[in-house]
Every structure is written in C-alpha cells, then in structure tokens.
C-alpha positions, 0 to 999 in steps of 0.5 A, a space after each residue: 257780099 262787099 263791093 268796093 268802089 275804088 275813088 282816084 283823088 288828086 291831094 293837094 297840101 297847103 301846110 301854109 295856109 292863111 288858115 291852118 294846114 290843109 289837105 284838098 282832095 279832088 275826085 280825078 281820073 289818073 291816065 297812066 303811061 303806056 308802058 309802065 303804069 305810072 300816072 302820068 297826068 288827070 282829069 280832075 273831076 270835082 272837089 271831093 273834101 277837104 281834112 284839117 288838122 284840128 285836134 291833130 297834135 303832134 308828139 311835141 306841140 312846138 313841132 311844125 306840121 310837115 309832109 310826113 303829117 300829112 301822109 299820117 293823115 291821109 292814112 288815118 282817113 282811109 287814103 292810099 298816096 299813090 306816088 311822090 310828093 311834087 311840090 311848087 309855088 302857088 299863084 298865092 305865093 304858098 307851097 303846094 304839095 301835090 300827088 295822086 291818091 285813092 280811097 277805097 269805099 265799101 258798099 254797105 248795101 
C-alpha cells in the first residue's frame, strides 16, 4: 500500500542572485479563501530546500535563465506550482518571484 503525504511549499526564485539563479523552497501551510479555494496567503514553516541550476543547460547557452526554467525545474524535481508567479523587489535590490507549490512524497514503507 502507497501512502502519499502531500507537503505545501512557498517557492521563492531569485534568477539574479550573487551566486547563480536559485530556487528556495519553504515548508508552509496555504490558507484558502472561503469561497473559492484560492490561497490566499501562508503560514511558512521552515526552509524545506533549495535547487540550483547547476548542470542545467539551456538549448543555447547564451540563453538567460528565466521564470519558464524555473517552472521546467520545479516539475523536473517532482513540484506542482500551485498559482501565478508575483513577482517584487527584494530588500537586497533582487527580483524575487514567488508562489505556492506542492510536492507529493510517497511512503515507502
């Protein structure tokens, strides 16, 4: 028998960070409206990992790293993005992306 737990995420991209493009990953728990389900805002939880784009390369190298990579990414690593990018200016100066997300862990029990 297969258990699956289901674990929300808060994904934050930085694709311009001093180090390379990244993607942090939060453990949260999304509140959703009363109405219509959307999420409308989270408690997050802790800081559940982060993924890089090392040995990512695109179709043609001199191609940017951009919010669909991060999408391609975030599938590839078993997530589900949950709603739309929002995207702000960090208190570092960086663009931030953000939305809610899921992954699914099988008990292999």
């Amino acid at each position: 028998m297969t258990i699956d737990e289901i674990v929300y995420v808060w994904i934050c991209a930085r694709l311009d960070a001093d180090g390379g493009p990244v993607i942090d990953l939060f453990q949260s728990d999304p509140w959703e409206g009363d109405d219509d389900g959307m999420i409308v805002g989270r408690t997050i939880e802790s800081w559940w990992e982060s993924l890089t784009f090392d040995g990512v390369t695109p179709a043609d190298p001199a191609t940017p790293i951009d919010i669909t990579a991060v999408d391609d990414l975030l599938r590839t690593c078993g997530y589900q993005r949950l709603n739309d990018w929002t995207t702000r200016r960090g208190r570092s100066g960086q663009t931030v992306h953000s939305a809610d997300g899921q992954i699914r862990i099988e008990d292999i029990r």
